[in-house]
PAVOLO-354962 format. One record per residue: residue number from 1; x, y negated, z of N, C-alpha, C in turn. Coordinates in steps of 0.2 Angstrom, whole numbers, always signed. Layout:
     k    n_xx    n_yy    n_zz   ca_xx   ca_yy   ca_zz    c_xx    c_yy    c_zz
   NUM       X       Y       Z       X       Y       Z       X       Y       Z
...
END
This chain:
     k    n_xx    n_yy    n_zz   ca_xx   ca_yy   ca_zz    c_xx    c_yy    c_zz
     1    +252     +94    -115    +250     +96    -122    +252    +103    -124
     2    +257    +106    -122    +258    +109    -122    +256    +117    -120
     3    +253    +115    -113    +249    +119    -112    +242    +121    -115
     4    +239    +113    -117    +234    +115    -120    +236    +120    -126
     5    +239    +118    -130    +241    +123    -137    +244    +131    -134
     6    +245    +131    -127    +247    +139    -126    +238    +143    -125
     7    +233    +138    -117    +229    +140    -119    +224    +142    -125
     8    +224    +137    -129    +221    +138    -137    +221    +144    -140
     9    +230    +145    -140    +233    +152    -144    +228    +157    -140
    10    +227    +157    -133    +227    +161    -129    +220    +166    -133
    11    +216    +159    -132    +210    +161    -132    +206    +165    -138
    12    +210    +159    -144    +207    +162    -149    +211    +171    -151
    13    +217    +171    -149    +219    +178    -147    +215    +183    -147
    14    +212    +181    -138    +208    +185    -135    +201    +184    -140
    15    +199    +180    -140    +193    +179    -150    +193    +185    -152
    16    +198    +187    -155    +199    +188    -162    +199    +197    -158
    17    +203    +198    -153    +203    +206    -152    +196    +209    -149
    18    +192    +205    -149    +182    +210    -149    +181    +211    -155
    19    +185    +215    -157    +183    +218    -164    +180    +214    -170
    20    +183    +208    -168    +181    +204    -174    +174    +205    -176
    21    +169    +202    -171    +160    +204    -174    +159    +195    -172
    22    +156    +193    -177    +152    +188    -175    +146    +184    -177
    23    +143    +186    -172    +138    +183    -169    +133    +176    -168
    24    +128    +175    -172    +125    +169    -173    +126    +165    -166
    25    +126    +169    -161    +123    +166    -154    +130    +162    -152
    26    +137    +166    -155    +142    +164    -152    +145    +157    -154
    27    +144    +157    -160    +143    +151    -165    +139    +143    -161
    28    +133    +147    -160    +129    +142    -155    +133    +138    -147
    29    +136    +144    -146    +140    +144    -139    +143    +139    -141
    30    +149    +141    -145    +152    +136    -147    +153    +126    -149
    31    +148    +128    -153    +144    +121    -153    +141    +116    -145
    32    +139    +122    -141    +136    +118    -136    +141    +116    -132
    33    +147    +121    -132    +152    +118    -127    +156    +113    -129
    34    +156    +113    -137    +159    +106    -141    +155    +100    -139
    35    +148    +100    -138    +144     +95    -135    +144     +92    -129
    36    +146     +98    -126    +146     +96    -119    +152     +93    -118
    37    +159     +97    -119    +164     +91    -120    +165     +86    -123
    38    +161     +83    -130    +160     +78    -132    +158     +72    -129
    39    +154     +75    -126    +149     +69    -122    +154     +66    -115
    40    +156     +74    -112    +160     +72    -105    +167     +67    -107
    41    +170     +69    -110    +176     +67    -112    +174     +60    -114
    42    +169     +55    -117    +168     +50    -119    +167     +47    -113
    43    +163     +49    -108    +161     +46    -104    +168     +47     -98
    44    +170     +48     -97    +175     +51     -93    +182     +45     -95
    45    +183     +44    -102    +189     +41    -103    +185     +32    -104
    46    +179     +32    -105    +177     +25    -105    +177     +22     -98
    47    +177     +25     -91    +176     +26     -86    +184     +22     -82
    48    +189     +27     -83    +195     +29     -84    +202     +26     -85
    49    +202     +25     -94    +205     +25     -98    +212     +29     -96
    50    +208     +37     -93    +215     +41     -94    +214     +48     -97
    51    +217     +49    -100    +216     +53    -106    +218     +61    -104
    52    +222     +61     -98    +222     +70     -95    +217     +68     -92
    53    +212     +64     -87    +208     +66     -83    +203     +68     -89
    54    +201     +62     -93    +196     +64     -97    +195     +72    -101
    55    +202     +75    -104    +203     +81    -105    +201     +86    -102
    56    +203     +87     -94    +203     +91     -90    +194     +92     -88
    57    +192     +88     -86    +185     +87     -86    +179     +88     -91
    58    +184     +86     -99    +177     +89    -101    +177     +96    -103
    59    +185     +97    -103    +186    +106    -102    +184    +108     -99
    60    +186    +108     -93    +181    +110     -85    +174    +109     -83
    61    +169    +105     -87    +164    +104     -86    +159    +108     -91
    62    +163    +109     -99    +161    +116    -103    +163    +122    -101
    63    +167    +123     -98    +169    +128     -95    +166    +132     -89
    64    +164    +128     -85    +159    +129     -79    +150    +129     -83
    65    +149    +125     -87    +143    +127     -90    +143    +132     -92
    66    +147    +135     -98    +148    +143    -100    +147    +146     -94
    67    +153    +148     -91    +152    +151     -84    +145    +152     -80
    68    +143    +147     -78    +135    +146     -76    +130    +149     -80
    69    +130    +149     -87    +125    +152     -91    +127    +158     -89
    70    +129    +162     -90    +133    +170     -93    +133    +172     -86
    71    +133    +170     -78    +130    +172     -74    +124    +170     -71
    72    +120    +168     -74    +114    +165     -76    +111    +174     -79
    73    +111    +173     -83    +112    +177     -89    +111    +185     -85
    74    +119    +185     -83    +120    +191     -81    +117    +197     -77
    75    +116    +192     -71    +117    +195     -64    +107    +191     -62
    76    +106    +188     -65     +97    +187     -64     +92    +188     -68
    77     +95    +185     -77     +91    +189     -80     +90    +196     -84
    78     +98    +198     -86     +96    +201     -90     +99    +210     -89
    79    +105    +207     -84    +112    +213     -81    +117    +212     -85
    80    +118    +208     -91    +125    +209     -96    +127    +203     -95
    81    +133    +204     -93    +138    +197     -92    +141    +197    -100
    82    +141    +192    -105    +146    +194    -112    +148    +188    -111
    83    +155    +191    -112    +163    +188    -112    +164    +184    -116
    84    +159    +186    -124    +163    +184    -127    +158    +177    -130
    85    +151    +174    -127    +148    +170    -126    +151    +165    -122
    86    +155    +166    -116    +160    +164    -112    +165    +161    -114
    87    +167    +165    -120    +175    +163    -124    +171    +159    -130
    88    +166    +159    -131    +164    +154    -137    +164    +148    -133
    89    +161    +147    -128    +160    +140    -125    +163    +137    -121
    90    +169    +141    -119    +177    +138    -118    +178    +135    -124
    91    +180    +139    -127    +185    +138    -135    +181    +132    -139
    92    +174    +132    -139    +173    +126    -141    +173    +120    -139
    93    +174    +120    -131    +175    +113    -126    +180    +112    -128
    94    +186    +118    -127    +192    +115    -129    +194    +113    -134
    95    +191    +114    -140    +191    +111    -146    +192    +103    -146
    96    +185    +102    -144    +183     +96    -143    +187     +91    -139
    97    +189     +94    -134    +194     +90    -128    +199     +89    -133
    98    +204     +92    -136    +211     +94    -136    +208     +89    -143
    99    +204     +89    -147    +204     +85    -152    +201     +77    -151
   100    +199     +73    -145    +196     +71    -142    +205     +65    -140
   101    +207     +72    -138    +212     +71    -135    +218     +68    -138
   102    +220     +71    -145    +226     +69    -150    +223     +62    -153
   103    +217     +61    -155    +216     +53    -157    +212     +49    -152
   104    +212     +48    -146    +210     +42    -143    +216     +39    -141
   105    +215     +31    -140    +221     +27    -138    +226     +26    -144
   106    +223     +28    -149    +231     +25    -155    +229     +20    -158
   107    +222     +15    -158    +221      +8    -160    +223      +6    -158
   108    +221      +7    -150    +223      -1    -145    +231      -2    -144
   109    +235      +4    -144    +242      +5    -145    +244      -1    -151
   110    +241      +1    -156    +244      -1    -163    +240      -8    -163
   111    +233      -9    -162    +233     -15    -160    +237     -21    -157
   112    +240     -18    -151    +244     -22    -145    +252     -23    -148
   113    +252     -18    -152    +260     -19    -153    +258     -24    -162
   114    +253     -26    -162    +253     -31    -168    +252     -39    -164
   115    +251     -36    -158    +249     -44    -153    +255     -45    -153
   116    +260     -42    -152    +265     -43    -147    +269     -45    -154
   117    +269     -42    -157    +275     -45    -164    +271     -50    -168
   118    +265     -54    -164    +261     -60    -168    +265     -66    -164
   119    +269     -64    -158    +271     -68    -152    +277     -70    -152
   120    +282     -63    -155    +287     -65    -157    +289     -68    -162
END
């Protein structure tokens, strides 16, 4: 957990030093890689039930999407690689993951320790 909050800090950092311009499209990014993590991470911990695989994966999985566009993008349609297209759909996978992350798993906990004090 930890980690995630170093990267977080990291990223939004590195955000924030492009001269602070923002961009409809970046916004867009953003959202799609919250989507994408959204979806993976659901489907990944209902699979599962483990909550770093699920994390790692739906970061990983917005992550390489970004990636995949922005060289998509780059290098066959347009010649510009932007980074900071790149850093929006990270930053919004990991949004999602990390948030995805802090509240799955606290009913069934809280549920079972109601079982378990219905038995004693």
């Amino acid at each position: 957990m930890r980690t995630s909050l170093i990267i977080f800090l990291t990223f939004f950092c590195i955000n924030l030093s492009s001269a602070q311009v923002t961009l409809e499209d970046d916004g867009l990014h953003f959202l799609v890689g919250a989507a994408i993590s959204s979806g993976t991470y659901a489907f990944v911990y209902s699979k599962t039930q483990n909550k770093s695989k699920a994390f790692w994966y739906s970061f990983g999985l917005s992550s390489l999407a970004g990636l995949s566009k922005e060289v998509h993008d780059g290098y066959i349609i347009s010649g510009k690689f932007d980074t900071s297209e790149l850093i929006s759909t990270m930053l919004g996978g990991l949004t999602a993951s990390y948030t995805f992350n802090v509240f799955t798993g606290k009913r069934k906990k809280k549920k079972r320790e109601e079982l378990l004090a219905s038995f004693n």
